[in-house]
Every structure is written in C-alpha cells, then in structure tokens.
N, CA, C and O of each residue as an XYZ file, in Angstrom:
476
protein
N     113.086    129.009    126.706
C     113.060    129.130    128.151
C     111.976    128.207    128.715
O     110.922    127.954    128.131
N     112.371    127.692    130.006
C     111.504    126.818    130.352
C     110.539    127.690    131.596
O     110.963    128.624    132.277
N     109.294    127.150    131.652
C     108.416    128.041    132.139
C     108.870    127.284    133.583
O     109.809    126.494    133.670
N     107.909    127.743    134.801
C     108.133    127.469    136.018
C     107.509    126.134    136.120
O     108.061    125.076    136.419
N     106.354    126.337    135.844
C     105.050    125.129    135.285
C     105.968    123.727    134.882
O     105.797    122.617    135.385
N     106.699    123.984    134.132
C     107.153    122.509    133.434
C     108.242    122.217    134.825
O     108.021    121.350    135.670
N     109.161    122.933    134.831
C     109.850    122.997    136.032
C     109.249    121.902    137.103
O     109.515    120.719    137.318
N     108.307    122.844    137.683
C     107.368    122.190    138.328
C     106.717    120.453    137.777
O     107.027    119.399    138.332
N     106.281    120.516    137.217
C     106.015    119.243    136.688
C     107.087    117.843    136.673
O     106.936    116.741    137.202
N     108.250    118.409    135.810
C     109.587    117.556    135.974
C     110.026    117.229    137.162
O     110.529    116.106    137.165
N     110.035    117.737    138.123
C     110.283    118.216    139.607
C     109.479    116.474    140.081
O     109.960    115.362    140.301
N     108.080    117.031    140.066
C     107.301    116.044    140.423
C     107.473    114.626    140.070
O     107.438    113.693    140.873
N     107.677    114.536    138.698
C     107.553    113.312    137.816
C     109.199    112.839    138.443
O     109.306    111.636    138.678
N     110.364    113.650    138.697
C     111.241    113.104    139.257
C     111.065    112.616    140.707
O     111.910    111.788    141.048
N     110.299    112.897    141.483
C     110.635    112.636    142.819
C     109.155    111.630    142.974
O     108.985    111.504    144.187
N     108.177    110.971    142.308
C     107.890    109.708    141.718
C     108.531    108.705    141.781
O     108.500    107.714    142.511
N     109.384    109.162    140.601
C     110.318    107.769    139.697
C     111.418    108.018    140.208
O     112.015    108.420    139.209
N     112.364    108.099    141.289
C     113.133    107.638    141.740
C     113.270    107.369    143.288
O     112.885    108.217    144.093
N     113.736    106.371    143.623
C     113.592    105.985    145.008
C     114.408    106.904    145.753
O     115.437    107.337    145.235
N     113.864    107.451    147.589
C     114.189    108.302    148.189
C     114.868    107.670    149.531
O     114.085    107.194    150.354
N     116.283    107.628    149.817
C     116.897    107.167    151.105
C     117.831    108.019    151.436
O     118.440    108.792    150.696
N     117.948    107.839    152.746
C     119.156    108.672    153.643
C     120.634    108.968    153.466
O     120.811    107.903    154.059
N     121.228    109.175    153.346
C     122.765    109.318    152.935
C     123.436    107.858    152.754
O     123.775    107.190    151.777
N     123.476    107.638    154.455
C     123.997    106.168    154.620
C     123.371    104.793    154.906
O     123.916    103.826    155.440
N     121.938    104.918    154.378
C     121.016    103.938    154.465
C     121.343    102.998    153.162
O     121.541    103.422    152.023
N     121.353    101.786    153.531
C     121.616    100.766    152.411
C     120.659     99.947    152.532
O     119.766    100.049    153.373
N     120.789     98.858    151.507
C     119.330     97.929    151.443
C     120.004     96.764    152.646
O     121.107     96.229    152.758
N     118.728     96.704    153.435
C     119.033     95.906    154.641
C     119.039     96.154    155.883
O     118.744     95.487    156.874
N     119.562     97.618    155.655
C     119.866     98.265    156.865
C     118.988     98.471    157.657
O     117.968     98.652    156.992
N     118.644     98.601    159.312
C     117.760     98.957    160.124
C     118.552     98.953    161.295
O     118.095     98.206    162.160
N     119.763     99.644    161.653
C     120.418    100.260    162.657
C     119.783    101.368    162.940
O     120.102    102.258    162.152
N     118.812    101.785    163.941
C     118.119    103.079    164.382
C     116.868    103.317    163.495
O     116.120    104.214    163.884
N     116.627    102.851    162.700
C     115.157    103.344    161.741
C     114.029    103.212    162.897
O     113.057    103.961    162.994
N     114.320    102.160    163.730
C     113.106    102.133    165.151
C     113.973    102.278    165.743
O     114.849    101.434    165.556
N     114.274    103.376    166.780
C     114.907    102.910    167.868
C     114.577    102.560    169.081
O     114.426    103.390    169.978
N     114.398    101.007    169.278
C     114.199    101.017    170.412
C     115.374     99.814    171.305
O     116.414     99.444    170.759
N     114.984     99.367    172.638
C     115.691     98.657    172.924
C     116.992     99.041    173.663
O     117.980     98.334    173.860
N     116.713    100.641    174.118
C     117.680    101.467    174.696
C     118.024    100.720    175.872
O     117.099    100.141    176.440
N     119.494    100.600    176.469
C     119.494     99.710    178.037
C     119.724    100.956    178.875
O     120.061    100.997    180.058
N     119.486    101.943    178.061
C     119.099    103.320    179.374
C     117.964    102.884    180.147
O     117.869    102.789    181.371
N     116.839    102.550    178.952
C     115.511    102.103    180.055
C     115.401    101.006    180.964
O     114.366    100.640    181.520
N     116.628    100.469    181.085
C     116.570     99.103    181.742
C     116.809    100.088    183.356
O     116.633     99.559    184.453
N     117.086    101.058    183.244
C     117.365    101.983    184.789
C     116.078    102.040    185.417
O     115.099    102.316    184.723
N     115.940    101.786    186.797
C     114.810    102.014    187.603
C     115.238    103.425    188.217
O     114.168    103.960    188.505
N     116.319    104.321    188.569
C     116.074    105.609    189.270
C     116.513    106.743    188.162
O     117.564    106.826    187.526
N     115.292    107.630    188.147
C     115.395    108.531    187.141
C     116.615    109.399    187.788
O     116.909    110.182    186.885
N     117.272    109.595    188.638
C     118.403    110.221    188.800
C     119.506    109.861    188.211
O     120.322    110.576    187.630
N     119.518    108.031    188.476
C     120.837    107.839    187.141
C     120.522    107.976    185.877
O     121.416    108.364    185.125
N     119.273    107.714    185.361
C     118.632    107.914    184.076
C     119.391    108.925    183.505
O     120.388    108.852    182.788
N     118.580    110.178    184.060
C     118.895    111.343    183.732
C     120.698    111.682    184.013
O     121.030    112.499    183.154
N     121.693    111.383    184.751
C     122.763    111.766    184.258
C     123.716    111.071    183.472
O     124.903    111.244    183.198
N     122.664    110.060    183.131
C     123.682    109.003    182.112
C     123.165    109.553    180.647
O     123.848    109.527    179.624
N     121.847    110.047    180.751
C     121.683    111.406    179.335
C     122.267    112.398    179.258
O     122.594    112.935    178.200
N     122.429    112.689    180.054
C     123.530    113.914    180.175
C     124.979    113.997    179.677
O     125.551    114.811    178.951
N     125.424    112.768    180.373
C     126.549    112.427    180.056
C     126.910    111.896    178.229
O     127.907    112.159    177.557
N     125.957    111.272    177.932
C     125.742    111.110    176.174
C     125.868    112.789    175.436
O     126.678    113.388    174.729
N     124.630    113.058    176.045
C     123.973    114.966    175.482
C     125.544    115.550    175.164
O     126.012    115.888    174.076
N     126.277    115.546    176.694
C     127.777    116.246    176.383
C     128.599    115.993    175.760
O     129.147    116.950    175.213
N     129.146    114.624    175.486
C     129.412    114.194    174.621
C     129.216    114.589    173.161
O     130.134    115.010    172.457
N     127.768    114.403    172.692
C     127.320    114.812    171.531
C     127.647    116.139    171.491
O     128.393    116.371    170.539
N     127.367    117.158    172.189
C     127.643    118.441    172.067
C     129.071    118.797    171.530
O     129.351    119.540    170.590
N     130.087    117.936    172.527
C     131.643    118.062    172.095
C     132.058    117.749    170.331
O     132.770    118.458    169.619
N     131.306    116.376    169.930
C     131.703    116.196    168.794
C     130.380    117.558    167.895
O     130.671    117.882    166.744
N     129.738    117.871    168.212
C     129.321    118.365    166.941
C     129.770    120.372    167.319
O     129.220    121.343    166.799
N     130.547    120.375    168.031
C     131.302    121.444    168.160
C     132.910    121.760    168.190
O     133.630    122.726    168.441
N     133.061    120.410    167.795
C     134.476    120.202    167.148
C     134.968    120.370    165.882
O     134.384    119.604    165.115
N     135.786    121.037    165.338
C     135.812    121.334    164.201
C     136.729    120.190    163.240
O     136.852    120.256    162.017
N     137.335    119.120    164.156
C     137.541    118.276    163.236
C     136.582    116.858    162.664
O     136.700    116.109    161.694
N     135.739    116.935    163.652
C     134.144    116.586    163.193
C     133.726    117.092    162.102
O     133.491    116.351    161.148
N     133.568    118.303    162.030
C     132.432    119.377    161.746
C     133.156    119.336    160.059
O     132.401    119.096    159.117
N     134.678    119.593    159.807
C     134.969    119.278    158.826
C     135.517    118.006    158.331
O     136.134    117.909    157.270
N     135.301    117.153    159.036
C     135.620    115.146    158.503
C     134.544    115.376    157.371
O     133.743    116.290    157.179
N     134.832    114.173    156.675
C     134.140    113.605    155.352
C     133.185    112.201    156.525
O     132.460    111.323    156.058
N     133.408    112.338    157.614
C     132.566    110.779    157.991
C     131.399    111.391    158.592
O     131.772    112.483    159.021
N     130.219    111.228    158.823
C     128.652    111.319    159.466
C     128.825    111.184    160.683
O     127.855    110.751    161.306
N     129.866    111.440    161.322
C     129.978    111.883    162.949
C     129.438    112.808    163.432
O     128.742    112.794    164.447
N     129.770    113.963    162.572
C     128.903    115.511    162.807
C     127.585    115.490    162.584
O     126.893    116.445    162.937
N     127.016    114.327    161.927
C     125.712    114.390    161.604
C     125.009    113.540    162.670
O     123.856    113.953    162.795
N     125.196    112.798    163.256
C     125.123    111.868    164.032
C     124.900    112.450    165.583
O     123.980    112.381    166.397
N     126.468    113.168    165.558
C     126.619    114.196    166.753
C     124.998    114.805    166.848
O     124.091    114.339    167.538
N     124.934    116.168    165.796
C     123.776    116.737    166.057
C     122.471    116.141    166.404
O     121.757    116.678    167.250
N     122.081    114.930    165.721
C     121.001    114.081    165.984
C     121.023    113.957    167.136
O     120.125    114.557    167.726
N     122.395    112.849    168.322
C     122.154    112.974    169.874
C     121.924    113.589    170.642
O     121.377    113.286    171.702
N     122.453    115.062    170.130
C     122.204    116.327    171.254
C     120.423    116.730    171.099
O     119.664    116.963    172.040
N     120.069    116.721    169.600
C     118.448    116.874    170.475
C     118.221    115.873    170.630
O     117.545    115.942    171.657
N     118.280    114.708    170.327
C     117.375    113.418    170.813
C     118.086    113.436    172.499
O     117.364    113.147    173.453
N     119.207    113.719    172.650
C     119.360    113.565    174.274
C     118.770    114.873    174.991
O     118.341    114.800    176.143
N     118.765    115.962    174.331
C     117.991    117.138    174.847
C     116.772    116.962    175.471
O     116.449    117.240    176.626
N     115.858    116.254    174.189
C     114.773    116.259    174.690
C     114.567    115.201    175.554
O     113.636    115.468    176.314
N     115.095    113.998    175.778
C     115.235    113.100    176.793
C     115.096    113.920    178.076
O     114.070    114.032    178.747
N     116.359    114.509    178.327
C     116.677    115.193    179.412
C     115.243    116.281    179.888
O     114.815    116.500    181.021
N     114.967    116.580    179.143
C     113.882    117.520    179.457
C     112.532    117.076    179.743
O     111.832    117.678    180.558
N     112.052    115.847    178.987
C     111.527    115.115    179.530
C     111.659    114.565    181.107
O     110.740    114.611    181.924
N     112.969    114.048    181.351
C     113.108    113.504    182.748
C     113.101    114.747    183.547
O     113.317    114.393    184.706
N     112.917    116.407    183.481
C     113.325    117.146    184.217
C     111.896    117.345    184.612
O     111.857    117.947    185.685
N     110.676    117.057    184.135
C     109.497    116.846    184.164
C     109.145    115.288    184.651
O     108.171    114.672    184.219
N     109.642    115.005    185.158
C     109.683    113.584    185.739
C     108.535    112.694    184.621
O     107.311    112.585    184.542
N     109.358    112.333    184.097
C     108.499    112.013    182.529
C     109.708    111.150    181.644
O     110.582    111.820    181.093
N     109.726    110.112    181.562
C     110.325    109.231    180.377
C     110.098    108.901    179.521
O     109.617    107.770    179.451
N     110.293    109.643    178.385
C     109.849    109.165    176.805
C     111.205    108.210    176.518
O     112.432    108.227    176.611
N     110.087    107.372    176.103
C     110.870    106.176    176.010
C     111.530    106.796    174.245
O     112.718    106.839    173.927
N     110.678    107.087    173.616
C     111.227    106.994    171.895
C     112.188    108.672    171.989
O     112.200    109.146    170.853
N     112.808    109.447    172.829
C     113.248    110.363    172.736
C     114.458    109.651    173.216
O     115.375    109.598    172.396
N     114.746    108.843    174.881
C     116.119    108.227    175.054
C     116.203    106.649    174.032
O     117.355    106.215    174.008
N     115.631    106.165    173.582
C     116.295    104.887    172.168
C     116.851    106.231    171.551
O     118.052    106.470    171.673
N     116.298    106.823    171.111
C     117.417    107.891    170.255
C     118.206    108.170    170.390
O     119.281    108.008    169.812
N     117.832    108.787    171.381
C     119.795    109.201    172.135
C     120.501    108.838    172.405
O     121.534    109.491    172.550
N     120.382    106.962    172.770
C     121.479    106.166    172.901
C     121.447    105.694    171.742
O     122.626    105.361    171.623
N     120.891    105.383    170.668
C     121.095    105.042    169.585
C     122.298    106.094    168.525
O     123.383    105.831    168.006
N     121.407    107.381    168.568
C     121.922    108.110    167.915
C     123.504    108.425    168.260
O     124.349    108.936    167.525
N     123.637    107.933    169.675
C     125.035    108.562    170.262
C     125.710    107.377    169.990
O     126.872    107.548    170.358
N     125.541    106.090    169.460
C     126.063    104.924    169.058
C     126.296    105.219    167.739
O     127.482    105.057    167.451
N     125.512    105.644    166.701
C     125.878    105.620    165.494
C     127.125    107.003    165.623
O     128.202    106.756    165.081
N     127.049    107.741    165.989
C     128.321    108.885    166.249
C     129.614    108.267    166.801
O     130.605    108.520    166.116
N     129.835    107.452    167.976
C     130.686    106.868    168.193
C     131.432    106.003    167.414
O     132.658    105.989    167.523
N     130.640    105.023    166.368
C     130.969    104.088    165.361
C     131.762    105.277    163.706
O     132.515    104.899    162.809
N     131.285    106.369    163.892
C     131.797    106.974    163.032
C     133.143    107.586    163.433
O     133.842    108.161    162.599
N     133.490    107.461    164.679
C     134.385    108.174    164.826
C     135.735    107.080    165.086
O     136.913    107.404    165.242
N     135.317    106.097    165.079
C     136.396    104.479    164.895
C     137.023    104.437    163.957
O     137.743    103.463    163.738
C-alpha cells in the first residue's frame, strides 16, 4: 500500500516535470491570454457602452443555458460561461460609473472566442 506521503510526493514531482496549458491553448497561440484592444472601449458614452455589454452578457447567458451547448463536444459552453462573468462584471462596473477596461477586453474577447466555437 502506498502511504499518502509518497502519494503526495509523486503528485509534486509530477506537476514539476510536466508542462501545464489550457485545454485549447497551443504553442503560438495568444488569442485572449491579454485581452486587450476591446473596440467596446473605442465608445465615448457609457450608455451605449453599457448596453452593448449587455447585449454580449445575454447572449452569453443564452449559449451557456442551452443545452445543446452545454452538451456539444466544442468549448462554446466554456467560453459562454467565461463572457457572462467577464460581461457581468463589466456591466457592474459601468453601473458604478466605472470602466474597467480588463473586465470589458474580456467580455468582448471572451464572447468572440464563444461565437467562433459555435461556426
């Protein structure tokens, strides 16, 4: 029987020696790892700001409460969930008259990589 201890140890010595990436991250890749460069922020009135997040947020909400999302084999559903908080907290931000810039790149990012999965 193996003790917890060694367990433990192997554990460690594995997650060392082998390299750690995202599902669908490949070598090269940097679609969203920064997101920035959102053309949400190119908006000067936080009123359209804010319902053009909205309009993403719902979106996202639809696909990650769809069940042919939810059971696809493609990272739509995963994607989905990512936009709805990254557009959540956008939105909540702007409801505080407040623009985080690195909460909407997400949300239009994130709601881009969901859309591309669903092509």
């Amino acid at each position: 029987m193996i003790s917890a201890r060694k367990i433990l140890a192997m554990a460690a010595l594995l997650s060392v020696a082998l390299p750690v990436q995202a599902a669908d991250l490949g070598d090269g890749y940097n679609q969203c790892q920064l997101a920035t460069g959102s053309t949400l922020l190119s908006q000067t009135s936080n009123a359209a700001l804010t319902e053009d997040v909205v309009k993403l947020m719902n979106e996202a909400v639809s696909v990650a409460d769809d069940s042919q999302w939810i059971n696809s084999r493609r990272p739509a559903f995963t994607w989905a969930s990512e936009a709805k908080a990254a557009c959540g907290k956008a939105y909540g931000y702007l409801q505080a008259n407040y623009r985080d810039d690195d909460s909407i790149n997400k949300c239009e990012c994130f709601h881009t990589r969901m859309v591309q999965y669903m092509n």
